[in-house]
Every structure is written in structure tokens, then in C-alpha cells.
N, C-alpha and C positions, 0 to 999 in steps of 0.2 A: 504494500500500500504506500502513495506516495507521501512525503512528510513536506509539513508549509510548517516556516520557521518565522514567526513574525518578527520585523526589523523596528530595533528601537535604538535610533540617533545616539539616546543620551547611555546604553550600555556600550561596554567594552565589546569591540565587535570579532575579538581573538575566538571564541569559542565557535561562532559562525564562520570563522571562515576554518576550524578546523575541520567540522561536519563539509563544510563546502567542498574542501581541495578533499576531502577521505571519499566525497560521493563523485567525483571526476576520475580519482583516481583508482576507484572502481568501476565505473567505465557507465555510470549511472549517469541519466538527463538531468543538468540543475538548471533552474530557472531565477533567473533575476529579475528585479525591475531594470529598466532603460526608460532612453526618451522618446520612444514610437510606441508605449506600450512595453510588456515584458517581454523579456530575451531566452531564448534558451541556448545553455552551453553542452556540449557535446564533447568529450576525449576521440580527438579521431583516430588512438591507436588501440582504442576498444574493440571486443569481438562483433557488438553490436551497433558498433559505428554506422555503418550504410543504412542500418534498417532503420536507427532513431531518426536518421536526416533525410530517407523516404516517408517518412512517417508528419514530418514537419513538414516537408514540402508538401505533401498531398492535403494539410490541413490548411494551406496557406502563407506558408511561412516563407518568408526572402531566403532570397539563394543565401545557403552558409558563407559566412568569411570568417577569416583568423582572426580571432578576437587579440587588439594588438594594446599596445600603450605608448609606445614610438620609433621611430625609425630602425630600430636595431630587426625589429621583428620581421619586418619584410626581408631584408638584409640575411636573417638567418636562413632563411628559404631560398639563398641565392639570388634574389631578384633586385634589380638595382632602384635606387633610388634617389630619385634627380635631387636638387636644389630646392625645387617649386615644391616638391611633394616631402620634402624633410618641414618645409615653412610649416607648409598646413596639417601636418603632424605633431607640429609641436603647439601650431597659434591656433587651428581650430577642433582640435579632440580634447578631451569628451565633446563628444557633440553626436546630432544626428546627421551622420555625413560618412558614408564607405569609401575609402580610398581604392579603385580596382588599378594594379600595375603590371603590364607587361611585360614578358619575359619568359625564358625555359626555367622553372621553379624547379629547386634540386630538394624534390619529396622526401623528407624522411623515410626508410627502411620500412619500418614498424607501421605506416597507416595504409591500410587495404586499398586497393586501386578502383575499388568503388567509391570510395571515401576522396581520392584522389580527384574521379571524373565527377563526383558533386562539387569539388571545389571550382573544377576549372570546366564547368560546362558553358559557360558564361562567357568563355574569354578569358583577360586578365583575373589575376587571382586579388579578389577582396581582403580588404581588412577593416576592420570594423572597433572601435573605441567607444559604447554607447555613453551617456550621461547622465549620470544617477546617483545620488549619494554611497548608495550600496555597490554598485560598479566600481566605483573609486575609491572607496574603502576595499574591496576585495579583488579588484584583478590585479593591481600591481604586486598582490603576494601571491598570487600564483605562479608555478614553476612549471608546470607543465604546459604542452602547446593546448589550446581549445580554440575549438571553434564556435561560432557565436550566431544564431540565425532571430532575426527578428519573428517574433508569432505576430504582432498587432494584435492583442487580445489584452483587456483592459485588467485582466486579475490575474492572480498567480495560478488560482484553481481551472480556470480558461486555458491559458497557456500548459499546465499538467495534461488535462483534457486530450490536446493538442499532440503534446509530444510522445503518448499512445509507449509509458515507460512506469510499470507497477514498483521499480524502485527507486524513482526518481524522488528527487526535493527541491522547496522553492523555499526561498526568503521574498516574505511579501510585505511591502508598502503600503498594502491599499487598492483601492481603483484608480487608475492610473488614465491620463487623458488619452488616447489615442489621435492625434491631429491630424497623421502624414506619414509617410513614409523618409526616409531619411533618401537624403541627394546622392548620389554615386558621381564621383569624379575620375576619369579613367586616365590612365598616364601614359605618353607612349614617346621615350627619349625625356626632351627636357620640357613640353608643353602637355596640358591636361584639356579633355575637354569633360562637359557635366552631359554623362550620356545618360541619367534619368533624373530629372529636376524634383524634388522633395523639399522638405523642409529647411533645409541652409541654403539661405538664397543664394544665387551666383555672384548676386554683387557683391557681399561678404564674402566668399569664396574668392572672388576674385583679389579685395581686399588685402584679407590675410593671405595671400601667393605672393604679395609686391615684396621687391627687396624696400628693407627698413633702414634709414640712415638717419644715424641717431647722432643730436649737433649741442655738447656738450660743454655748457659755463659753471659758476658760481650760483649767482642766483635766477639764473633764466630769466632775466627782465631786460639784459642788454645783448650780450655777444650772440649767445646760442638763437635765440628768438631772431634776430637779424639776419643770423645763417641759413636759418629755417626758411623763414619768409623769403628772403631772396634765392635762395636755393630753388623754390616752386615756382618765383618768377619764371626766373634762367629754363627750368624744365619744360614749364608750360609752353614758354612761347616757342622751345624749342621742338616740343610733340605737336603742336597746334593743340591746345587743348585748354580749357578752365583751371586752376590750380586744386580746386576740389577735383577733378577728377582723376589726377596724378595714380591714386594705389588700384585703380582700376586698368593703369598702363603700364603698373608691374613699378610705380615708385612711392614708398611715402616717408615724407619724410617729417622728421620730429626731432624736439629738443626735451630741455630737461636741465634741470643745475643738482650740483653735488653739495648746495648749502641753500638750502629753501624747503618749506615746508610744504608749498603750492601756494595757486590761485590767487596771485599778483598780478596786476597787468602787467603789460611792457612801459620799459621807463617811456617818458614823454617823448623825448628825442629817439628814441628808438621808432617809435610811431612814426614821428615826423619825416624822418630820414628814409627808411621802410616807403613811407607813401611817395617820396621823390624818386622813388628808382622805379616806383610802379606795382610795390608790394603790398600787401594788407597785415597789418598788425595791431590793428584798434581790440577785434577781439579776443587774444593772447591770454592764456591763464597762466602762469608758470607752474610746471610741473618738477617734481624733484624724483633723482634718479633711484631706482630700485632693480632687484634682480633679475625680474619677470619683463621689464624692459628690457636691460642689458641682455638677456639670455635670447627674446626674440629679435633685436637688432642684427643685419647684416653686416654696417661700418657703423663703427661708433668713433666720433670724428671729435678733438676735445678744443679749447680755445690756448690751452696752456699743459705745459709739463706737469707741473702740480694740480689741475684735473686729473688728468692719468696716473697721477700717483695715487689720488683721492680715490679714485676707481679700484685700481689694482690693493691698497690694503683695505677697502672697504665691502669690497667685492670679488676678493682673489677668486680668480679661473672660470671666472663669469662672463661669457659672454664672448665676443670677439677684441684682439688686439685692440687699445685706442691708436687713435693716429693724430698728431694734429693739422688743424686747418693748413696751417702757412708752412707743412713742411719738415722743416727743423726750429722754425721762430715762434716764440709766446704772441699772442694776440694781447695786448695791451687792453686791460678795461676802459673803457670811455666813462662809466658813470659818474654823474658832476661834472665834467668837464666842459660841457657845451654843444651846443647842433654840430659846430665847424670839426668838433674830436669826432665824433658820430660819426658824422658824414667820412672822414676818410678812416674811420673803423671801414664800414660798409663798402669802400672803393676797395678796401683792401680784403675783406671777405668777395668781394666778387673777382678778383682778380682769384684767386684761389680755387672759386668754386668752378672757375674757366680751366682749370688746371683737371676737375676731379670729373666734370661732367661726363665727360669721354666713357670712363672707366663704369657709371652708374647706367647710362644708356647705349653702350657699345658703338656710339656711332664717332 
């Protein structure tokens, strides 16, 4: 008979995920909540692997994928994976969104070749990261491979029903919404296209795929905010394009200070000078820098040495190299000193950004 383990946030969640990985690694159906409705996971080097994942597919269930938590996963299967599809692994999972990547997948030994042509009947091989409190408490501790196949069934007792397995188990949340199906984004080389549109829009997909260049001062109110801003100038006009639309063309870019707590405007003169080149900076909050930034950043570009140190013992091995703007030269703070200091801050940040553009846009 199946067992439903109800899920409570506020207990220690060690004991469920010991029942969890003991009924996987029995080769039993478990069932999780996710964000399409509940999920079911499969051991695909179980005996009964093929027949649990005919069993879900004939009840409805989305083609199986390797239920993953980032880039290493696909990587372990042999299969490569680009730039674009490391971004959206790391900046939009958990989420409802299946990464499918292209490729000859070098199959573990151990999982039946039934099990093998469920995977890859489809194409590209999926992987899948749902979004769930109970997901993210319990797949990062698992050590085994699994697979993961959406039911779309709003209860844990629905999804049991479902995966047609007398010794399976669920941990359940509840009734759970069912909105959508999650997005599939397929990869092939270094570009992806969205071969079934679902619930993570594309324009957010598209978003989080852009390289990130992160443009690094003190208190984000004068150097970095100027870098930023004219930096989407220089881009824009260079793609033909609105500066809002920049991470849709695969650029966004962003600042941040290493001594600010946030949500300062930009100094006055920073405005002023900003609006003389053609940039916008009225609406500017300052943001201060953290891990989860640094970690999804591409270039992290600083105004001085002493950023990058402020980085590196703050944030040791986070993230990418800093670099600075001018080179090998500190960018001198302007603040208080006047429009006419500003202004050849900002000549001299452009003069720089004409130096990096090449490298951001390939052209």
C-alpha cells in the first residue's frame, strides 16, 4: 500500500528525506510536490523502471527527464553544455522550465534500454529542476540518478493513483494549483530554441540566457551607475535597439557598490552628465553587491583595485575574475567635485567601454 508522508516546513526535514532516498533506492515510485502540480520520481536502474514510466505516460504524465540541480548533471551523461544553457541552469531553476540538450548521451550501464528509449524518445535528453519547497529541501541530497516526470495532478493521492506502484510514497503539501505545463527549451550547439511554450515565459527565458556585466563602485550612486547607463547607451545604439531591450539581445547589464546598503539615487551630477551623453539615470536605485549576483554575473568589471580586493576577501571564489574598467588604472571618484569632474569621469568611462564593447557583442 502506498504511504503519503505529510510535509511540514517548520520540522527537520532529515527523517523524510531518509524514507525518500530508502524508497528510490528501492526502486519504488516517490512522489513530490513541484510547480505544475506533483512530480513523480523514478530510479531508472530499477527492475521496474520501464513499466513505472509506461505507467505515467499512459496516465498523462510529460515525457521523463533527469531530474537535475545544475550543470554538472547533464555533463555527467556526456552531453555538453553550452554557455547559454549553464546561465539558465543556474539563473532560472527551480522553476517550471525543462532544459532538452542535444547530443550522443553516454547511458549508464545499469539502466534498461527501455528506460533509455523513454528518455530519448523525444529527441534531446531533458532535465528537469521543479520548484517546490520540498524539491529543494530534498533533491540536492540525493545521490542517486532519478528521473523526474510531471503527473499534472493537483494531490499527492492523484499522482499515487497515477503512477499505478503499490509501494510507492508521497510527501504531500496539499492541493496544489495546476496552471500549465512547464516550457521546454531545446539546445543544439550554443543557441536554444522554446520548442513547447509553458509556463516560463520566453521573454524571461530569454532574459536570464543574456551574458551579465556587472559594473562595480563604492556606493553605486556615481562611477558604476555611469558605467551602467552609458554602457546600454553604446549597446543600444549599436544593436539598433531601446536600452530596455538589451537582455532580450543576449546583454544586460548592471551595477552595484561594495559599501551601500541600496536604494539611493544616482548622485545629481551623475544624472546630469548620464543625460548629456544620451543616457537615463533619473530612475537608478543603488544596489549593493552580494553572492547571488557575483555568482550569476559573466564580467564583473570594478572602478578600482580596492573594489577587487573588497570582492575577493569578501566574496573569495565567487563568481568571475574582477577586471577593471581603464585597464590597469583606478577610476578616480568624482563625488563632490562638480559637473566638469563628472563629465570627464564619463569621457573617460566611455572611452573604455569602446575598448570592451567588441568583446561583449562579438562584432
Amino acid at each position: 500500500m502506498a504511504t503519503v508522508l505529510d510535509w511540514n516546513p517548520a520540522v527537520d526535514p532529515a527523517e523524510v528525506l531518509s524514507v525518500t532516498r530508502e524508497a528510490i533506492e528501492a526502486g519504488r515510485v516517490v512522489v513530490l510536490p513541484g510547480d505544475c502540480g506533483y512530480v513523480a520520481l523514478v530510479n531508472p536502474a530499477a527492475p521496474d523502471a520501464a513499466r513505472q514510466l509506461a505507467a505515467l505516460a499512459a496516465g498523462g504524465a510529460a515525457p521523463p527527464a533527469v531530474l537535475a540541480w545544475n550543470a554538472e548533471d547533464p555533463q555527467g551523461l556526456g552531453l555538453p553544455v553550452s554557455t547559454v544553457a549553464r546561465r539558465l541552469m543556474y539563473r532560472a531553476w527551480p522553476g517550471p522550465l525543462a532544459l532538452a540538450v542535444a547530443g550522443d548521451p553516454r547511458w549508464p550501464t545499469e539502466w534498461p534500454a527501455a528506460v533509455r528509449d523513454a528518455l530519448a524518445a523525444g529527441g534531446p535528453v531533458r532535465f528537469r529542476c521543479p520548484e517546490h519547497p520540498v524539491c529543494e529541501a530534498l533533491v540536492p541530497a540525493l545521490t542517486l540518478p532519478v528521473l523526474v516526470a510531471d503527473t499534472f495532478r493537483p494531490t499527492a493521492e492523484a499522482a499515487l493513483d497515477l503512477a499505478d506502484d503499490d509501494g510507492a510514497m508521497a510527501v504531500s503539501a496539499g492541493e496544489l494549483e495546476v496552471a500549465g505545463t512547464p516550457t521546454v527549451a531545446t539546445f543544439r550547439g550554443a543557441g536554444f530554441e522554446v520548442t513547447e511554450p509553458g509556463l516560463f515565459a520566453v521573454e524571461e527565458l530569454e532574459k536570464f540566457a543574456a551574458r551579465i556585466v556587472l559594473f562595480v563602485c563604492t556606493g553605486n550612486t556615481c562611477r558604476s551607475p555611469l558605467a551602467e547607463a552609458l554602457a546600454k547607451k553604446l549597446l543600444a545604439d549599436k544593436l539598433g535597439c531601446d536600452p530596455e531591450e538589451l537582455p532580450r539581445r543576449g546583454l544586460w547589464m548592471l551595477s552595484a557598490g561594495v559599501a551601500t546598503h541600496g536604494g539611493d539615487p544616482a548622485a545629481d551630477d551623475s544624472v546630469t552628465v548620464a543625460a548629456e551623453f544620451g543616457a537615463r539615470l533619473d530612475g537608478h536605485e543603488s544596489r549593493a553587491v552580494n553572492p547571488q549576483l557575483l555568482a550569476a554575473a559573466d564580467d564583473v568589471i570594478t572602478m578600482t583595485r580596492g573594489h577587487a580586493a573588497a570582492l575577493a576577501a569578501r566574496f573569495p571564489g565567487v563568481g568571475p575574475a574582477p577586471r577593471l574598467l581603464c585597464g590597469d588604472a583606478d577610476l578616480d571618484d568624482p563625488i563632490g567635485a562638480g559637473t566638469d569632474v563628472y563629465r570627464a569621469c564619463a569621457r573617460t568611462i566611455l572611452a573604455n567601454l569602446e575598448r570592451l564593447l567588441p568583446e561583449w557583442t562579438g562584432q
